[in-house]
C-alpha positions as CSV (number, residue, x, y, z in Angstrom):
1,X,0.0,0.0,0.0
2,X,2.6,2.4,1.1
3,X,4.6,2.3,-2.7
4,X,1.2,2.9,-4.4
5,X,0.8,5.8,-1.9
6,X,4.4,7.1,-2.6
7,X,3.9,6.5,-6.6
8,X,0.4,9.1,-6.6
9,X,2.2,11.3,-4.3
10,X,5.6,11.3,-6.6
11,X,2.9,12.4,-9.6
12,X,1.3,14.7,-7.6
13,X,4.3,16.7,-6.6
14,X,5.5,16.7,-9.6
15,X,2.9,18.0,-11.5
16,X,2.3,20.9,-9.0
17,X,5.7,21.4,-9.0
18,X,5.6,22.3,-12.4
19,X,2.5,24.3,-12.4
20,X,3.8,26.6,-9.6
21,X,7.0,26.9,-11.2
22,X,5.0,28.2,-14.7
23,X,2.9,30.8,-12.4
24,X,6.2,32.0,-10.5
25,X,7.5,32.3,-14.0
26,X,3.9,34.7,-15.4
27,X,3.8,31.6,-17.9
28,X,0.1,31.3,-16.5
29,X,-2.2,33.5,-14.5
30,X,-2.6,33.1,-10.7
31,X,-6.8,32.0,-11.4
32,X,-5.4,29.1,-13.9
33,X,-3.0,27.9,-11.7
34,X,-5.7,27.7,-8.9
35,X,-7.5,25.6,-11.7
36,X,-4.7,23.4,-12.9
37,X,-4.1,22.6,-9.0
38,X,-7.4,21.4,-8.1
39,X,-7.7,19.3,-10.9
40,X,-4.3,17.4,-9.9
41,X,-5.1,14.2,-8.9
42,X,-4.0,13.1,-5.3
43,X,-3.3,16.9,-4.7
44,X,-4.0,16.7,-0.9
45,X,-1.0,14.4,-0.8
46,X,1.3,17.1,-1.1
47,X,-0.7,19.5,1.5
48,X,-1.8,21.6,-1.1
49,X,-5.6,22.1,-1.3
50,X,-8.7,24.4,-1.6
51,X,-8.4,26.5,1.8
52,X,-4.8,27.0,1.4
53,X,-3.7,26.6,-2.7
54,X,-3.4,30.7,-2.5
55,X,-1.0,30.8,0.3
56,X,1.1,28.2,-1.5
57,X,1.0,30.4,-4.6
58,X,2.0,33.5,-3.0
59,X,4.9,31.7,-0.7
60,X,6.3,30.3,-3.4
61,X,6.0,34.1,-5.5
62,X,7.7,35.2,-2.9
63,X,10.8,32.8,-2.5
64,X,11.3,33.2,-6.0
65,X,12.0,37.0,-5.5
């Protein structure tokens, strides 16, 4: 159980990795990222979900500075 776990949490990183990345780079608007985030499937795996996706947005803006 705990590989299948690691193997949805592996994609789920990844692909919100590379979403964030794209709005900390104004590839993509801050409302599509929003989008693309809560469509990721197995998001919550990664801590990320509806209450706090903005704060995760605007953290990582804010590193990148």
């Amino acid at each position: 159980m705990s590989k299948v776990k690691n193997y949805y949490w592996d994609l789920a990183e990844k692909e919100s990795d590379t979403i964030i990345n794209n709005y900390v780079k104004n590839k993509i608007t801050r409302n599509l990222a929003i989008k693309q985030l809560s469509n990721v499937q197995g998001i919550e795996l990664c801590g990320i979900d509806e209450y706090n996706v903005d704060e995760v947005l605007d953290i990582a803006k804010s590193e990148a500075a």
